[in-house]
DRENVOMI-292094 format. One line per field, with one value per residue (C-alpha): residue in one letter; x, y, z. Coordinates in Angstrom, 1 decimal, always signed. Layout:
REM DRENVOMI-292094
kolke <- [A	...]
xx <- [X	...]
yy <- [Y	...]
zz <- [Z	...]
REM end
This chain:
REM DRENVOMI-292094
kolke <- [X	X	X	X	X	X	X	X	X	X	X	X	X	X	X	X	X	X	X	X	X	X	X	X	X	X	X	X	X	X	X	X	X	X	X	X	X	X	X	X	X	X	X	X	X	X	X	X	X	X	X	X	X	X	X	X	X	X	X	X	X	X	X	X	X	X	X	X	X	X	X	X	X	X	X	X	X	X	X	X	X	X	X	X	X	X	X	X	X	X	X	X	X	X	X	X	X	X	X	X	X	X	X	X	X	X	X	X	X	X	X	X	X	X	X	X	X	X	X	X	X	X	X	X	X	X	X	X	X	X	X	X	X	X	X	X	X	X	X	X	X	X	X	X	X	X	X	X	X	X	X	X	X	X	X	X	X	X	X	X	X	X	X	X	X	X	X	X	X	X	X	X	X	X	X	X	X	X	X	X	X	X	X	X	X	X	X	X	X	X	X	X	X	X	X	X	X	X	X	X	X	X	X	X	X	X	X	X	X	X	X	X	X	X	X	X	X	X	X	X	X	X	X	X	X	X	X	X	X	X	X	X	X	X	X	X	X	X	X	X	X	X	X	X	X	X	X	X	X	X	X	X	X	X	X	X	X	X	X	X	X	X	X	X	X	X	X	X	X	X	X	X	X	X	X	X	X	X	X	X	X	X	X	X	X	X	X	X	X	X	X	X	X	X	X	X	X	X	X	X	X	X	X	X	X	X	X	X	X	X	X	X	X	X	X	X	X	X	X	X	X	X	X	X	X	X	X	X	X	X	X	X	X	X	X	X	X	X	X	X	X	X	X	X	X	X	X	X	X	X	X	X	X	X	X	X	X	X	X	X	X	X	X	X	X	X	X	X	X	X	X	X	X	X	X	X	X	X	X	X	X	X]
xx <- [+82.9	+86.3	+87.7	+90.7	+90.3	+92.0	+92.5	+92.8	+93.7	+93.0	+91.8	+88.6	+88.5	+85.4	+83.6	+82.0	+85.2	+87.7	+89.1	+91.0	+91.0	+92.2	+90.0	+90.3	+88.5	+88.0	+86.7	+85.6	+86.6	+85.9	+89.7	+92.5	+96.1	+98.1	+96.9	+93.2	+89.6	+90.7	+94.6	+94.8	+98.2	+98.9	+95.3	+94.2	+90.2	+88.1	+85.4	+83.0	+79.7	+79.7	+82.4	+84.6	+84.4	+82.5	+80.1	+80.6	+83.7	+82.3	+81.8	+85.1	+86.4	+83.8	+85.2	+88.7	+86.8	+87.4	+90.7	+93.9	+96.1	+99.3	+101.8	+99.9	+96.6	+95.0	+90.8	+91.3	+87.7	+87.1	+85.8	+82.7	+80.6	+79.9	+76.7	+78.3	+80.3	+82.7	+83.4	+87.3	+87.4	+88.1	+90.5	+93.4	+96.4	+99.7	+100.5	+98.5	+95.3	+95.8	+92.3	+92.9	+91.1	+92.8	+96.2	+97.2	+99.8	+98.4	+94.9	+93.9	+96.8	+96.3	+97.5	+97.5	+97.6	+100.6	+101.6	+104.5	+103.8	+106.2	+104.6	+105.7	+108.0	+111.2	+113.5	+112.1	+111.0	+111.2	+108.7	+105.1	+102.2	+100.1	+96.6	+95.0	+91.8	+91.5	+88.9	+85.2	+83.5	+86.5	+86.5	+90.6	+92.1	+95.8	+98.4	+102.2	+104.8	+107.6	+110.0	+108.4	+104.6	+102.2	+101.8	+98.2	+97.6	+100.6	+99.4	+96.0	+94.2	+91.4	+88.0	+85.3	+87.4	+86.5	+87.6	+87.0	+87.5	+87.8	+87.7	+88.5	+87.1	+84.4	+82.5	+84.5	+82.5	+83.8	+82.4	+83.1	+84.0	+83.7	+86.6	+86.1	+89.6	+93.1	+96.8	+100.5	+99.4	+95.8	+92.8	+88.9	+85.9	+82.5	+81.6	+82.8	+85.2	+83.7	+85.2	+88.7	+89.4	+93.2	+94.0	+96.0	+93.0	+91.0	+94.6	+92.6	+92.0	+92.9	+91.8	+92.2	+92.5	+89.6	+90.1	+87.8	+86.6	+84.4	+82.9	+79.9	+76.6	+73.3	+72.4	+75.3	+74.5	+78.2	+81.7	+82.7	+85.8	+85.4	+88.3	+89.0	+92.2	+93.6	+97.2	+98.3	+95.3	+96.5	+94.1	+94.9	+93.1	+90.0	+87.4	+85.1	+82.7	+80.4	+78.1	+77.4	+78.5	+77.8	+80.6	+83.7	+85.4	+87.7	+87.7	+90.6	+90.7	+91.6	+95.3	+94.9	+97.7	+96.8	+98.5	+97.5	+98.4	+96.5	+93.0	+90.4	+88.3	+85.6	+83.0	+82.5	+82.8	+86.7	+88.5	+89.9	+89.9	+92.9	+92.4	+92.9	+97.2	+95.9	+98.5	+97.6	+100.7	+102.0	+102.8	+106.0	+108.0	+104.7	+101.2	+99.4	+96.2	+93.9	+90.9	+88.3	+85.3	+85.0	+83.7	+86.7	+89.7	+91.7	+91.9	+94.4	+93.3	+94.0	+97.8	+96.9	+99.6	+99.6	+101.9	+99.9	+103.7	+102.6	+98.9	+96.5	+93.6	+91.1	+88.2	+87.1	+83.9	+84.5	+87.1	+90.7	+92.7	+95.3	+94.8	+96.8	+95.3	+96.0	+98.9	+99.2	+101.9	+101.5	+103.7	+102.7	+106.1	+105.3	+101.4	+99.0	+96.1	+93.8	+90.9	+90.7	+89.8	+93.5	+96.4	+97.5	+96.0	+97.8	+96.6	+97.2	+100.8	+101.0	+103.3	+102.9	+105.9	+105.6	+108.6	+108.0	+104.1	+101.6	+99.2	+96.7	+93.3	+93.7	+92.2	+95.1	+98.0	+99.1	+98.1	+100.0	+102.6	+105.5	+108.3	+106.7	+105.0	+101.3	+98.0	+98.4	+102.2	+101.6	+103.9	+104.4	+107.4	+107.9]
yy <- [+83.7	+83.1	+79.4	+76.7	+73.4	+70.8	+67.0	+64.1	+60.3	+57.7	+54.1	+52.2	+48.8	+47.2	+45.4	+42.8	+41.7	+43.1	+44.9	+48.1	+50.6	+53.9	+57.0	+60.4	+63.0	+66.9	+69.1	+72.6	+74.7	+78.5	+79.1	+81.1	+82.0	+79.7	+79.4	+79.2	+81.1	+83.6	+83.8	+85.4	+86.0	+87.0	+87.0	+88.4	+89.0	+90.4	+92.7	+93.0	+93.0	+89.2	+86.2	+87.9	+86.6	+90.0	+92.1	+95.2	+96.6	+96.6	+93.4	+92.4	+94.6	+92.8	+89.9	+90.7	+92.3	+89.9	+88.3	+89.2	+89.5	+89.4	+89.8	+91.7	+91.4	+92.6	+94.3	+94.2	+96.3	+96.0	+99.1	+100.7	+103.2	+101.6	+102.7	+102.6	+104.0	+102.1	+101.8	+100.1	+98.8	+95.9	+94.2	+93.0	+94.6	+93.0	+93.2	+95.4	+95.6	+97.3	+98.2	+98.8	+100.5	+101.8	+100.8	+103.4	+105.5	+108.9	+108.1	+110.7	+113.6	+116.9	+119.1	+123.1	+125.7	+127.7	+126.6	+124.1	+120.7	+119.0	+115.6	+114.8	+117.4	+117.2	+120.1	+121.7	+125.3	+125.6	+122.8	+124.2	+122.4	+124.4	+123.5	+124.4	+123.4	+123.5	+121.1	+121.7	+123.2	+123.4	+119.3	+118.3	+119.3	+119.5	+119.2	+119.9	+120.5	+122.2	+119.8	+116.3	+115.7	+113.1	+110.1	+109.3	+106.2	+104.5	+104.7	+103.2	+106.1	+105.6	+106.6	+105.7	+107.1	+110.6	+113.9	+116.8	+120.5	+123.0	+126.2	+129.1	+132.0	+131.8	+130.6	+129.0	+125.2	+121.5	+120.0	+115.7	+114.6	+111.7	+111.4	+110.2	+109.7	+109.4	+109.8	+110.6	+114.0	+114.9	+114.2	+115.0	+115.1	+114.1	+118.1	+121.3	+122.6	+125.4	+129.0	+129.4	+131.7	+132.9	+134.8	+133.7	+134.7	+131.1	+128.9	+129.1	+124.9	+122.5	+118.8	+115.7	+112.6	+110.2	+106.6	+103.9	+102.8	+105.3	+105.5	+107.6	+106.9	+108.0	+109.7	+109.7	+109.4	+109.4	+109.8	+107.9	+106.2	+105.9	+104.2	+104.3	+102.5	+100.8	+99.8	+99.9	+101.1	+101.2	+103.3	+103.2	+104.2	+106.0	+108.4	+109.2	+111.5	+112.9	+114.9	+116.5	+119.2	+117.2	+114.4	+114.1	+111.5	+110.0	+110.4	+109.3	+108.8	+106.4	+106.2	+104.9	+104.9	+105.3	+105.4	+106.4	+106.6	+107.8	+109.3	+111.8	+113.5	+115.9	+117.8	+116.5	+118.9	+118.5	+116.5	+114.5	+115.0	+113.4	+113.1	+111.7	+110.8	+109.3	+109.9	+109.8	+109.5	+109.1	+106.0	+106.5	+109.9	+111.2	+111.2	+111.7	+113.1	+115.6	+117.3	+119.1	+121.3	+121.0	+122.9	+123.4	+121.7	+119.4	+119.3	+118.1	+118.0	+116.7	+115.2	+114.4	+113.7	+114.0	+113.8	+115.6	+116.7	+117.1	+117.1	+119.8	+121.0	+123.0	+125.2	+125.1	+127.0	+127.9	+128.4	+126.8	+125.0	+123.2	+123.4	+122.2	+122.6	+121.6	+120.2	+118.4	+118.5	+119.0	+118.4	+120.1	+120.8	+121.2	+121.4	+123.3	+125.4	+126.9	+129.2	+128.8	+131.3	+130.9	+128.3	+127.3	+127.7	+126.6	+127.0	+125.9	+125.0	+123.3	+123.0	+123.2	+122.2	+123.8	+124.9	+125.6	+125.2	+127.3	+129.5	+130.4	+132.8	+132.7	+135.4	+135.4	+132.5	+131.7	+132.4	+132.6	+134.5	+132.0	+131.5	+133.8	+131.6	+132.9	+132.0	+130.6	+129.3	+127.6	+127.9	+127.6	+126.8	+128.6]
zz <- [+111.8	+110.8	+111.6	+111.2	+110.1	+111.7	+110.9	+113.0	+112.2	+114.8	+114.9	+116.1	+117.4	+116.2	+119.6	+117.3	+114.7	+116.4	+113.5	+114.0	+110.7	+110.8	+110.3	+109.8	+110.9	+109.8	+112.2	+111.9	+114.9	+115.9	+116.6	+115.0	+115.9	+118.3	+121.5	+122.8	+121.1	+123.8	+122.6	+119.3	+116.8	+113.3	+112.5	+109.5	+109.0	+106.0	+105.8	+102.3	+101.6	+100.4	+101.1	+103.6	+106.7	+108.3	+106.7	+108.8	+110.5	+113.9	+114.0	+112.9	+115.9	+118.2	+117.8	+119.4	+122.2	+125.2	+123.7	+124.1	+120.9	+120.3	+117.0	+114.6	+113.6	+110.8	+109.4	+105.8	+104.6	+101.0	+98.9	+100.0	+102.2	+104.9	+107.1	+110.9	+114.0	+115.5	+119.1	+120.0	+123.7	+125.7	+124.0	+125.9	+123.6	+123.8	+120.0	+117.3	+116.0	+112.3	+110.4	+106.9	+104.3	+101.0	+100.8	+97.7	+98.6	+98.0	+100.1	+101.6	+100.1	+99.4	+97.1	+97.5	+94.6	+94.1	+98.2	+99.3	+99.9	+102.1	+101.9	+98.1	+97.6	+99.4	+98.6	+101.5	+100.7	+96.5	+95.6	+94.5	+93.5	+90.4	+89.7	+86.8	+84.8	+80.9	+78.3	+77.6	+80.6	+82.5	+83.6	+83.0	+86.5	+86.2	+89.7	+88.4	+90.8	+90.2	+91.8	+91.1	+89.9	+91.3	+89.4	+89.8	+88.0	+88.4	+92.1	+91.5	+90.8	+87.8	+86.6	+89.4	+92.3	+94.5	+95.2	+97.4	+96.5	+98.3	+96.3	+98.6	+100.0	+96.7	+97.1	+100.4	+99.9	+100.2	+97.2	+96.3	+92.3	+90.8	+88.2	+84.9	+83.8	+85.4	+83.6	+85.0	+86.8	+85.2	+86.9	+84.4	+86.6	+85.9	+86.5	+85.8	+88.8	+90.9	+90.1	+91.7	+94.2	+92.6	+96.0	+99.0	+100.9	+100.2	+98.7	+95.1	+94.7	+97.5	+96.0	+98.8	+97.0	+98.8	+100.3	+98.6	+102.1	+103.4	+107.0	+107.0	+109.4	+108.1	+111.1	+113.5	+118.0	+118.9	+117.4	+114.0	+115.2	+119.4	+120.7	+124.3	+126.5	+123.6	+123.1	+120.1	+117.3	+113.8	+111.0	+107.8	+104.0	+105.6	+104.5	+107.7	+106.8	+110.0	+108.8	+112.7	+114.5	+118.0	+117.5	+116.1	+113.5	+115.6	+119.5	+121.8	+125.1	+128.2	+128.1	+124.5	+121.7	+117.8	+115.2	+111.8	+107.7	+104.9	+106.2	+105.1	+107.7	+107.0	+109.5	+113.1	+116.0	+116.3	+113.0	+116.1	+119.6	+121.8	+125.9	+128.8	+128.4	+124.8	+121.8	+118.4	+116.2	+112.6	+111.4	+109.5	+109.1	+106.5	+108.1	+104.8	+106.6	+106.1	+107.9	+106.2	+107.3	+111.0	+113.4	+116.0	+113.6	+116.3	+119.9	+122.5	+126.2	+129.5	+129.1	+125.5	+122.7	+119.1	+116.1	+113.4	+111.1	+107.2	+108.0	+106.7	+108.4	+106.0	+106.6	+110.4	+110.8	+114.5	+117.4	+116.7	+114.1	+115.4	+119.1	+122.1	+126.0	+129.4	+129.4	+126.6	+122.9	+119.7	+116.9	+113.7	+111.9	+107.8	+108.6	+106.5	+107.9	+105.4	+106.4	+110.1	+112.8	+114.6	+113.0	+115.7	+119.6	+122.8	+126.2	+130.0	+129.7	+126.3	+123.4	+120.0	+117.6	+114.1	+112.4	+108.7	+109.0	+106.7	+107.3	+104.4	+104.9	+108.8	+110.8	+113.0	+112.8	+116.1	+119.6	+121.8	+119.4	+118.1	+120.9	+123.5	+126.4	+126.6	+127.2	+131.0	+130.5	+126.8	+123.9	+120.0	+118.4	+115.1]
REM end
């Protein structure tokens, strides 16, 4: 448990001499932040395996439960996979709660072969990204764009860190990489690359550059991030990996407000479902978040808001990819969909806001058809 120590000096008169020396004391105390142990500001706590002051990130979130905090507060997690699901409740909000992961600035990016790529390139409409492979066994993965190229390891990328490939309509798999070596913009894999798919049909190569803080229960009973009437959430720098098709990576709901920045999401039922008047929302004007192998891509229900602009969603199995219902708004402007059954769904009187987003090996792209209202009332900006 996290603490401040305090000092004291006083003095003590001796009953027998009569002397009076001073003392001090040092006393350990289970308080932080101005205030009381339930009044809680500008805290920052640590979560590793050894010498931090929690060794899991619930119970670094457990102990704000029941406390109101103001200012900002912070959950550094050190590198690792950590083994749990986390459930955000009952804490009394009046400032923000941040939980941070990997704070490199391409966690959790994506780059697209031969597509635009709004979310490094910023001469909106002529910047591609090429990726191509080359070396014995085809291991040296190379990401040039044609406007400015990534800069891996001046960004913290090295040797040691993970990737995941998608590879297209063959043979249309989500496959992980460690890398062996990182320069300027070439990435070498321990492995040899799956076979490219060089059609539009499957994007050829998609490769999402993976947080060092991964969240990823062995056998998961619930969602991977649950938060539920929580004012204001801030996620940063994770990899949550739910390997179900029953619950989702991050669930919203209860008037809740999140906001997010550099995330990696793969499988779940929905990538992230938003209800209940919750908003999930970009922190910044770049979300730098991507979704990956889901069943139902993301979901907006019940007065639900989100701000999902730059974001890719790749390969959902079933149903939607971007999807807005009852009543709720969507903003996707400059999003990516790649091999989903529809783009982009709205229903029940909903919006969904996506000028200049892509559509790549999409049965259909949008339903109700871009600026005609369909679908009981609903609409999609194009």
């Amino acid at each position: 448990m996290p603490y401040t120590t305090f000092s004291y000096r006083g003095t003590w008169t001796n009953p027998v001499t009569g002397a009076s020396p001073s003392y001090n004391w040092r006393v350990a105390k289970q308080y932080i932040g101005p205030g009381d142990a339930n009044n809680i500001s500008g805290l920052t706590v640590t979560v590793k395996a050894s010498g931090g002051d929690f060794t899991t990130i619930q119970d670094a979130i457990n102990y704000f439960k029941g406390k109101t905090v103001s200012g900002t507060c912070y959950i550094n997690i050190d590198p690792g996979t950590y083994d749990e699901q986390l459930v955000i409740n009952n804490i009394n909000l009046g400032g923000t709660l941040m939980i941070r992961g990997d704070t490199r600035l391409l966690a959790g990016l994506y780059y697209v072969n031969g597509v635009i790529n709004y979310h490094t390139i910023t001469n909106a409409g002529s910047g591609r990204f090429t990726i191509t492979r080359g070396g014995t066994g085809n291991k040296v993965l190379t990401i040039a764009g044609s406007a400015a190229n990534p800069d891996f390891d001046a960004d913290g990328w090295a040797a040691g860190d993970t990737v995941l490939v998608y590879s297209g309509t063959t043979p249309n798999v989500v496959s992980e990489f460690t890398l062996t070596a990182v320069s300027n913009n070439t990435l070498t894999a321990s492995i040899a690359w799956p076979d490219p798919d060089p059609g539009t049909s499957g994007a050829g190569y998609t490769i999402v550059l993976q947080p060092r803080v991964r969240l990823r229960k062995t056998t998961p009973n619930m969602h991977g991030v649950y938060i539920l009437g929580q004012t204001t959430i801030y996620l940063s720098g994770l990899y949550i990996y739910h390997d179900t098709t029953a619950y989702c990576p991050i669930y919203i709901g209860s008037n809740a407000f999140v906001t997010y920045y550099g995330m990696l999401l793969r499988g779940g039922s929905y990538s992230i479902l938003v209800s209940e008047k919750s908003t999930f929302s970009i922190a910044g004007s770049v979300s730098r978040i991507t979704m990956v192998d889901s069943t139902h891509g993301v979901g907006l229900q019940s007065s639900a808001t989100a701000n999902l602009a730059y974001s890719a969603l790749i390969k959902v199995n079933t149903s939607y990819g971007y999807f807005s219902g009852y009543v709720s708004m969507l903003w996707a402007q400059y999003s990516i969909a790649i091999k989903c059954p529809v783009g982009y769904f709205a229903y029940g009187g909903s919006l969904i806001y996506s000028p200049y987003a892509q559509q790549i090996g999409c049965v259909a792209t949008h339903s109700p058809t871009v600026n005609t209202v369909g679908n009981a009332n609903a609409y999609i900006v194009g």
